[in-house]
N, CA, C and O atoms as a Tinker XYZ file with bonds, in Angstrom:
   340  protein
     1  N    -37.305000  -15.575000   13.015000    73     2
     2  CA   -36.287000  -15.764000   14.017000    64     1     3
     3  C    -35.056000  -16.405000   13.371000    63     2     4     5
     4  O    -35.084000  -17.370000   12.607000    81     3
     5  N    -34.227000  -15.895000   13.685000    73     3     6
     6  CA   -32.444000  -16.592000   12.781000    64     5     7
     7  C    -31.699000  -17.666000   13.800000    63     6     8     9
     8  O    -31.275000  -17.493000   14.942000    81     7
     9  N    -31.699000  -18.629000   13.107000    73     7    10
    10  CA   -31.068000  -19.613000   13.600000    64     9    11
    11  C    -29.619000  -19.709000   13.529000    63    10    12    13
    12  O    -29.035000  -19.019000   12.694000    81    11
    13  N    -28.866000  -20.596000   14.419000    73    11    14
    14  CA   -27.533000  -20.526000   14.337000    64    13    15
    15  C    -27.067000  -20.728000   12.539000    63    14    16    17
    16  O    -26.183000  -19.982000   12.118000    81    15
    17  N    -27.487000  -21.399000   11.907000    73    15    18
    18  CA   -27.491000  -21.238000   10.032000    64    17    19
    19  C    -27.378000  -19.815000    9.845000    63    18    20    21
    20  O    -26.289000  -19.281000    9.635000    81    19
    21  N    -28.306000  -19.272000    9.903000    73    19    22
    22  CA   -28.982000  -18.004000    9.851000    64    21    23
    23  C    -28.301000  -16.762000   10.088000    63    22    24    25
    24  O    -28.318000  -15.676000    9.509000    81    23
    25  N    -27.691000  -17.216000   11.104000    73    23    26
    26  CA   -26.419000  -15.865000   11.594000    64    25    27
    27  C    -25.752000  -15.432000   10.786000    63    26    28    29
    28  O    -25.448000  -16.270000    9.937000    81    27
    29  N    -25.206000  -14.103000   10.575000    73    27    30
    30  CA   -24.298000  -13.444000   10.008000    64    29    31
    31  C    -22.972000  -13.474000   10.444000    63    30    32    33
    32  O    -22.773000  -12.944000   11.536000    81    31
    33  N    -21.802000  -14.072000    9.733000    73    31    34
    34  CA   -20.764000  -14.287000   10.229000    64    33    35
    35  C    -20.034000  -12.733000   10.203000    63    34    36    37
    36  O    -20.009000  -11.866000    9.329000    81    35
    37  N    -19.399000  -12.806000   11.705000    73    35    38
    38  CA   -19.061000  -11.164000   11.380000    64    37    39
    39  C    -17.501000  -11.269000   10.963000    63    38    40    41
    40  O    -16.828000  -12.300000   10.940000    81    39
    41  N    -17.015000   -9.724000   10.583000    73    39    42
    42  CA   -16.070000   -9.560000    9.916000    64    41    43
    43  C    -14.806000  -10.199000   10.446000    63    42    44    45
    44  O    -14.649000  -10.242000   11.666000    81    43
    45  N    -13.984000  -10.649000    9.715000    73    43    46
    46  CA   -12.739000  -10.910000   10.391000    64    45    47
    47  C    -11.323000   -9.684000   10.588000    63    46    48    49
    48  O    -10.856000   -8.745000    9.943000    81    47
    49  N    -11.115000  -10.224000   11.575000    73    47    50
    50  CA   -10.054000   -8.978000   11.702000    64    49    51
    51  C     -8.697000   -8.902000   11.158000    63    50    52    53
    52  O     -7.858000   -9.752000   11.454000    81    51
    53  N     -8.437000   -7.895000   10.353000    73    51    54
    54  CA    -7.569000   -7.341000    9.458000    64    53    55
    55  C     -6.289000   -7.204000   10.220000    63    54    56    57
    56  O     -6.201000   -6.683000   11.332000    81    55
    57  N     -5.339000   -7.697000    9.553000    73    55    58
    58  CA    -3.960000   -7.441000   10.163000    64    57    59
    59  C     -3.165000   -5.946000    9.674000    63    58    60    61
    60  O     -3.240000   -5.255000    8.658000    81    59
    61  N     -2.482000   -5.862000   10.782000    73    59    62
    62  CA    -1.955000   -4.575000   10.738000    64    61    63
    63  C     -1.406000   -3.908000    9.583000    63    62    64    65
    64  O     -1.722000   -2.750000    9.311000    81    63
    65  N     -0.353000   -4.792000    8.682000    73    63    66
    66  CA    -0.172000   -4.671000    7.320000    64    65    67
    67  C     -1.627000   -4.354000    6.029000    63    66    68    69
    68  O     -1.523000   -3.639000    5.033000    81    67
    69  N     -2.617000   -4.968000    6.371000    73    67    70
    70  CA    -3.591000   -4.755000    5.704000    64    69    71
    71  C     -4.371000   -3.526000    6.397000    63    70    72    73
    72  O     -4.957000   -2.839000    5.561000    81    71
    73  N     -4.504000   -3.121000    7.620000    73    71    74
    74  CA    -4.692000   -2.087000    7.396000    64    73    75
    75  C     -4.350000   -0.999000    7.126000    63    74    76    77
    76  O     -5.086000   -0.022000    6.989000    81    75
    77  N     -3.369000   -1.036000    7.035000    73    75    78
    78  CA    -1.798000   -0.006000    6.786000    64    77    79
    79  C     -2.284000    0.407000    5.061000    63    78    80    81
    80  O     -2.564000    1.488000    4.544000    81    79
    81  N     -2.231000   -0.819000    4.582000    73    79    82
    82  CA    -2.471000   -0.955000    3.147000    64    81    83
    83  C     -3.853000   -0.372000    2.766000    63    82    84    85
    84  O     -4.069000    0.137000    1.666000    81    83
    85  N     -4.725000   -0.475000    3.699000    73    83    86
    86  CA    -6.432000    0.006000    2.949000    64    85    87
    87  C     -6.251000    1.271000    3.261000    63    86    88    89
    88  O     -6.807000    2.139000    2.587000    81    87
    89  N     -5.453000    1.593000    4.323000    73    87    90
    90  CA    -5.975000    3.633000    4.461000    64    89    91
    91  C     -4.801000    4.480000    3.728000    63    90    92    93
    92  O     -5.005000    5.693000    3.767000    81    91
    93  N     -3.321000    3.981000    2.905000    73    91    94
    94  CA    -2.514000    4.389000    2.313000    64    93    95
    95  C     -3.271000    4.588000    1.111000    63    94    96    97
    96  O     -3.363000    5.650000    0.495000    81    95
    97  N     -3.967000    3.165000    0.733000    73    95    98
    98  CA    -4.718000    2.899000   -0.538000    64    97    99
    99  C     -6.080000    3.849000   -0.802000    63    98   100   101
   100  O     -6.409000    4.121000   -1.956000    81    99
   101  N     -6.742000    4.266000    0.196000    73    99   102
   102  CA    -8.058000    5.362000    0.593000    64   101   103
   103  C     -7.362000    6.290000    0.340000    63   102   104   105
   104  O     -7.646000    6.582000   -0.822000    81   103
   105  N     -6.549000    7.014000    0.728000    73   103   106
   106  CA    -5.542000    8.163000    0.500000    64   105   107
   107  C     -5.903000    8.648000   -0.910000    63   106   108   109
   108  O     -6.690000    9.478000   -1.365000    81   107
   109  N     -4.451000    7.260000   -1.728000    73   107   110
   110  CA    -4.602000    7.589000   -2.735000    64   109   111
   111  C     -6.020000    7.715000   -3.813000    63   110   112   113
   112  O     -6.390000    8.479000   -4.704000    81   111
   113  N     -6.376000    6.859000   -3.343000    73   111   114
   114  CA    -7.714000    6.615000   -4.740000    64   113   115
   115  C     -8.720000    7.534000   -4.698000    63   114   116   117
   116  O     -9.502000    7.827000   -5.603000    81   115
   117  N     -8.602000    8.292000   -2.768000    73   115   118
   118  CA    -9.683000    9.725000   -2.578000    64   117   119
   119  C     -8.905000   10.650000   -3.144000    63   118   120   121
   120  O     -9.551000   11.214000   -4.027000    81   119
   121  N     -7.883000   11.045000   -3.055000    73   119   122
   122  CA    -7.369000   12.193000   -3.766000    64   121   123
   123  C     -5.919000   12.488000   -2.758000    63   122   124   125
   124  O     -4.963000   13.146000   -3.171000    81   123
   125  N     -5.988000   11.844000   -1.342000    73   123   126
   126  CA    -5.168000   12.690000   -0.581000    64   125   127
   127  C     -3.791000   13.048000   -1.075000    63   126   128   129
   128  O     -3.104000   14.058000   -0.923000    81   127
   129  N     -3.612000   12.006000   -1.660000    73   127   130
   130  CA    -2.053000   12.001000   -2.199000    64   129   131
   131  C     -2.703000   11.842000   -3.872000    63   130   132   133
   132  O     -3.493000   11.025000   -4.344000    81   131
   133  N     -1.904000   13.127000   -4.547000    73   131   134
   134  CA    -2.099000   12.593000   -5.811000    64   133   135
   135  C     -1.276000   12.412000   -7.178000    63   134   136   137
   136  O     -0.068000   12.646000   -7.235000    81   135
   137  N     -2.112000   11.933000   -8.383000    73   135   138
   138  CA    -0.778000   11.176000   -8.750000    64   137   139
   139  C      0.449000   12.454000   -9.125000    63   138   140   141
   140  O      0.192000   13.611000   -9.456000    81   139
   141  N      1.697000   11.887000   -8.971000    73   139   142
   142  CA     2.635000   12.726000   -8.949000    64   141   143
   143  C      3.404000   13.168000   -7.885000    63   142   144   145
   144  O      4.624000   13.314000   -7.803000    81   143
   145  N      2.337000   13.399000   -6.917000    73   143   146
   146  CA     2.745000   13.099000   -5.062000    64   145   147
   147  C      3.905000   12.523000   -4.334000    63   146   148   149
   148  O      3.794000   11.298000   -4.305000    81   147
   149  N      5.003000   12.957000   -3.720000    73   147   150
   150  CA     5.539000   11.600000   -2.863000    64   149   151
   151  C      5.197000   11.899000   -1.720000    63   150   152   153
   152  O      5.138000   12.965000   -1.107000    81   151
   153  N      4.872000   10.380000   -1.365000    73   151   154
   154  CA     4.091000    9.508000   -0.036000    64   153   155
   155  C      5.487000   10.370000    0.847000    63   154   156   157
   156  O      6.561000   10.843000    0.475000    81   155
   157  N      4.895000   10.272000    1.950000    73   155   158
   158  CA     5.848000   10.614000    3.404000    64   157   159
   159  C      6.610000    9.810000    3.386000    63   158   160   161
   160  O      6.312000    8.719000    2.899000    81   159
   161  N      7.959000   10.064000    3.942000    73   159   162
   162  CA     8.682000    8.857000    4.202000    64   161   163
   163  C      8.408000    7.457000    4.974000    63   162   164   165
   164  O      7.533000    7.564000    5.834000    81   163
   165  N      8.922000    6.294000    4.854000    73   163   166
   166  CA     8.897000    5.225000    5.418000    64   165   167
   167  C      8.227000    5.873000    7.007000    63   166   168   169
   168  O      7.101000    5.739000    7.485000    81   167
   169  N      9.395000    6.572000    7.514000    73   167   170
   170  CA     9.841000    7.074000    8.957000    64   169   171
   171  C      8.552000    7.426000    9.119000    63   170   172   173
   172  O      7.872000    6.819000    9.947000    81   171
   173  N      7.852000    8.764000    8.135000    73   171   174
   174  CA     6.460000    9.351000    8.943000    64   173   175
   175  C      5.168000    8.946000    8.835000    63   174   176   177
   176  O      4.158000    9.274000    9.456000    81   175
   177  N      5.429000    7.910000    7.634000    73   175   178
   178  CA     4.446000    6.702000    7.819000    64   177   179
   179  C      4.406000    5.764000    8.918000    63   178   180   181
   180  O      3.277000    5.382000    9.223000    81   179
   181  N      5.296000    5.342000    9.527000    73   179   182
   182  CA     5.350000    4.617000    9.996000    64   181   183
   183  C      5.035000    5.295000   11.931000    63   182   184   185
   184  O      4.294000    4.719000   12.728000    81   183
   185  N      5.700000    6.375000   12.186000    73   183   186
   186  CA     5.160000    7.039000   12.976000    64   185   187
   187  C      3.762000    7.474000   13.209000    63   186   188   189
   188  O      3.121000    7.542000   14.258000    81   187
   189  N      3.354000    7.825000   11.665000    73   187   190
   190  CA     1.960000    7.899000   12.062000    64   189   191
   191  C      0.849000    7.162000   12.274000    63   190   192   193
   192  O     -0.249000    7.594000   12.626000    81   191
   193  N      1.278000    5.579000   11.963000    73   191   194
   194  CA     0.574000    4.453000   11.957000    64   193   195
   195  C      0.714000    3.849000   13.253000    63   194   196   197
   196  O     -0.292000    3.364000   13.771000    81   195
   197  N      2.042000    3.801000   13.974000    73   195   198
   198  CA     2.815000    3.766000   15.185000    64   197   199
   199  C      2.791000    1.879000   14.564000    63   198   200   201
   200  O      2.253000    0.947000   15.162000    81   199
   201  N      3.525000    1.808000   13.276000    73   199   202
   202  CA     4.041000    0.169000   12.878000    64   201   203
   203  C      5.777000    0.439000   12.836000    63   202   204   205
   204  O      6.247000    1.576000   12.888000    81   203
   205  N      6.516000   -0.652000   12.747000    73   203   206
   206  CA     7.785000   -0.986000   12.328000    64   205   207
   207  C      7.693000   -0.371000   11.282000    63   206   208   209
   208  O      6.571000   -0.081000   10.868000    81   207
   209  N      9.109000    0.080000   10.407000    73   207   210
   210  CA     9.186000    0.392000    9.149000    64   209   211
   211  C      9.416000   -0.452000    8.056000    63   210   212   213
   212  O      9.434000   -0.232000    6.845000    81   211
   213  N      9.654000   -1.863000    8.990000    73   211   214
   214  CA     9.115000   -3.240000    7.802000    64   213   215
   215  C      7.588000   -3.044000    6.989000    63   214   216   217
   216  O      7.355000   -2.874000    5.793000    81   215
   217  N      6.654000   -3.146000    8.193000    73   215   218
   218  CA     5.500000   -3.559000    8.119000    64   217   219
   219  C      4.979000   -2.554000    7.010000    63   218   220   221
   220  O      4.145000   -2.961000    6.202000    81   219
   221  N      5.440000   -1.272000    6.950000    73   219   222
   222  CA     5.241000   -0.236000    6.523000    64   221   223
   223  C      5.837000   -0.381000    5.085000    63   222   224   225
   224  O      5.181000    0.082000    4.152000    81   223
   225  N      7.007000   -0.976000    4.846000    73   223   226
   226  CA     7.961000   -1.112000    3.936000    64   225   227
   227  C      6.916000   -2.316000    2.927000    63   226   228   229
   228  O      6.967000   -2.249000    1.699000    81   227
   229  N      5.955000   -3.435000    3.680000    73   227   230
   230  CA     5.671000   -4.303000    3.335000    64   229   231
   231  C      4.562000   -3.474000    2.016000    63   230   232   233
   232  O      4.515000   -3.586000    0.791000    81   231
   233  N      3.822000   -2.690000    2.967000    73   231   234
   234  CA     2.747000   -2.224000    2.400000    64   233   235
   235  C      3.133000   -1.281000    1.158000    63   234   236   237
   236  O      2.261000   -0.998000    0.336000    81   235
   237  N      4.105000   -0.920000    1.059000    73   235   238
   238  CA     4.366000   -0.025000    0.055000    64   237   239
   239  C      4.698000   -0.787000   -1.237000    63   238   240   241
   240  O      4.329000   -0.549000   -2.387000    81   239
   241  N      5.755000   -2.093000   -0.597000    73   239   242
   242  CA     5.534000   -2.864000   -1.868000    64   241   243
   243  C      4.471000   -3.326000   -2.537000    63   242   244   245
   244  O      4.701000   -3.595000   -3.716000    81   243
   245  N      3.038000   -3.559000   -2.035000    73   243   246
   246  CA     2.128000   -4.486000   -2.045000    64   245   247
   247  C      0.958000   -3.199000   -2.816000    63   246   248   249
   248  O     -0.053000   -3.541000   -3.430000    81   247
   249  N      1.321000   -1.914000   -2.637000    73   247   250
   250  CA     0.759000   -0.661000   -3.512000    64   249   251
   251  C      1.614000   -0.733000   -5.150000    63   250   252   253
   252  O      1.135000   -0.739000   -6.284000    81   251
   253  N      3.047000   -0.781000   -4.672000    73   251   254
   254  CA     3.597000   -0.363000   -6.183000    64   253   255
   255  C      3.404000   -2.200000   -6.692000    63   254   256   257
   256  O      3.817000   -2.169000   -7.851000    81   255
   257  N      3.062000   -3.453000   -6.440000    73   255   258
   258  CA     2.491000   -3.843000   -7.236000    64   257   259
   259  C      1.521000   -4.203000   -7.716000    63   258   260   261
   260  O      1.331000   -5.131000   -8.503000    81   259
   261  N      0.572000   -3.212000   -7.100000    73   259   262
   262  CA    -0.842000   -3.044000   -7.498000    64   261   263
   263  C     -1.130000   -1.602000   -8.891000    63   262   264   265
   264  O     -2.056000   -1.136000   -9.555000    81   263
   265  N      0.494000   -1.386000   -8.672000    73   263   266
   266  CA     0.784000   -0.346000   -9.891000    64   265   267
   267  C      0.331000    0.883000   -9.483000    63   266   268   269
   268  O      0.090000    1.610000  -10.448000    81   267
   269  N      0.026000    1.630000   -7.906000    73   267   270
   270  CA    -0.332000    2.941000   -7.424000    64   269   271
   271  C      0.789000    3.518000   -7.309000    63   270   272   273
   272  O      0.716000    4.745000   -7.376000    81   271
   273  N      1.730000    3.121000   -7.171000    73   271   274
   274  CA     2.779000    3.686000   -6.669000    64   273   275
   275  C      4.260000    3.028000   -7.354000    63   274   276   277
   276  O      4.508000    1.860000   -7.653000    81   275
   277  N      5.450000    4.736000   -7.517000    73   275   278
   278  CA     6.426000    4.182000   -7.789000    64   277   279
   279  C      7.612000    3.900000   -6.834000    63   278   280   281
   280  O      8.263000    4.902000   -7.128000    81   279
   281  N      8.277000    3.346000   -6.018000    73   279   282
   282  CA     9.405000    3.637000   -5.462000    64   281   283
   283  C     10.497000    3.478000   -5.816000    63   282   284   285
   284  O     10.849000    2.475000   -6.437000    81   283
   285  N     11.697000    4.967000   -5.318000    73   283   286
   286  CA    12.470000    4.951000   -6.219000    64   285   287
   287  C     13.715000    5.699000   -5.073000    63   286   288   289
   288  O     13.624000    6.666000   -4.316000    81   287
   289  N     14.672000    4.902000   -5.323000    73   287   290
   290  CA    16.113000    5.124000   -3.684000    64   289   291
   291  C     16.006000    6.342000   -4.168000    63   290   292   293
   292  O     15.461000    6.654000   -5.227000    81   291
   293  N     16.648000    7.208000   -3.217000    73   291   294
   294  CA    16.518000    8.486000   -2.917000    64   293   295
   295  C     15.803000    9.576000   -3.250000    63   294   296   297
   296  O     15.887000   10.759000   -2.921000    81   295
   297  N     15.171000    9.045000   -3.876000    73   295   298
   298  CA    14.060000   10.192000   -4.499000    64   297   299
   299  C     12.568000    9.663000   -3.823000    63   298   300   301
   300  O     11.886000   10.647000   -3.540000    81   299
   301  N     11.901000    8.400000   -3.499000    73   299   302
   302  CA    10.758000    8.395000   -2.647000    64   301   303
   303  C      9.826000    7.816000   -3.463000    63   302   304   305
   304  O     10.006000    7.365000   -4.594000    81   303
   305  N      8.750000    7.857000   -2.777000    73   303   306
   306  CA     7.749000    6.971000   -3.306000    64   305   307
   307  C      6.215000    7.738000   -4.060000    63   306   308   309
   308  O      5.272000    8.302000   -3.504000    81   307
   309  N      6.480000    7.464000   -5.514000    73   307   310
   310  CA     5.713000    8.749000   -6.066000    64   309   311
   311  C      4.159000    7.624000   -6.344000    63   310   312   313
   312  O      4.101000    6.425000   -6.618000    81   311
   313  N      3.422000    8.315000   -6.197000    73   311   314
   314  CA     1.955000    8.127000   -6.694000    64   313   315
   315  C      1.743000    8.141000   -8.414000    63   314   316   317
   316  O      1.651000    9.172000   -9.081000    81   315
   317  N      1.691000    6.806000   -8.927000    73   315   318
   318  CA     1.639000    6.970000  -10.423000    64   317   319
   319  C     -0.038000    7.450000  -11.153000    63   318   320   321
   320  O     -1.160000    6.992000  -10.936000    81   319
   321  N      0.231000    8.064000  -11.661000    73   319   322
   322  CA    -1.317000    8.319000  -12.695000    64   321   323
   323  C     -2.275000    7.656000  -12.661000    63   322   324   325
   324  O     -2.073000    6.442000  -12.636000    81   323
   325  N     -3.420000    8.044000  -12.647000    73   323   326
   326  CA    -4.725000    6.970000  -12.612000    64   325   327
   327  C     -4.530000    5.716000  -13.932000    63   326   328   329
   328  O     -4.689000    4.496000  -13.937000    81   327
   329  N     -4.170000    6.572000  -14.834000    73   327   330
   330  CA    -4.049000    5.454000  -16.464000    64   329   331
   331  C     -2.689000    4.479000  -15.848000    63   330   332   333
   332  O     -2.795000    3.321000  -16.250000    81   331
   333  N     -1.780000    4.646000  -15.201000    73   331   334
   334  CA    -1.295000    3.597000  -14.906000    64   333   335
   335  C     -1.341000    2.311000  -14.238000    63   334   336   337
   336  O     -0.680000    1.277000  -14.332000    81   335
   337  N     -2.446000    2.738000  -13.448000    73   335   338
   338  CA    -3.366000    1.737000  -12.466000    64   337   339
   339  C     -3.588000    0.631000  -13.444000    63   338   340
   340  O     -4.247000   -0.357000  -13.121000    81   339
């Protein structure tokens, strides 16, 4: 029998930016986007997530400095090579 010790603390809940960030990040690392790829714009990311284009803006930084991604003004946000990871 499990005692209040015993219990499994359940998950905590992920903020919107972080989840933004784990299924951009699933994307890339499954294949959806690959390297060489540019990501959708801010705009249809952000539509399709239904976030601000901050929040969205946040997460993209928080990929290219995890080194998945390059962003680059007018040209977009490219998916860098696995060896660059």
């Amino acid at each position: 029998m499990l005692t209040k010790r015993d219990t499994v603390r359940p998950f905590l809940r992920r903020s919107v930016h972080s989840q933004i960030l784990n299924e951009v990040g699933e994307r890339i690392l499954s294949g959806v986007f690959m390297p060489g790829d540019i990501l959708p714009s801010e705009n249809a990311l952000s539509d399709e997530f239904k976030v601000s284009r901050p929040v969205m803006r946040e997460a993209i930084k928080v990929l290219a400095a995890k080194g998945l991604v390059d962003p680059r003004p007018k040209i977009g946000t490219r998916v860098r090579g696995r060896e660059q990871w």
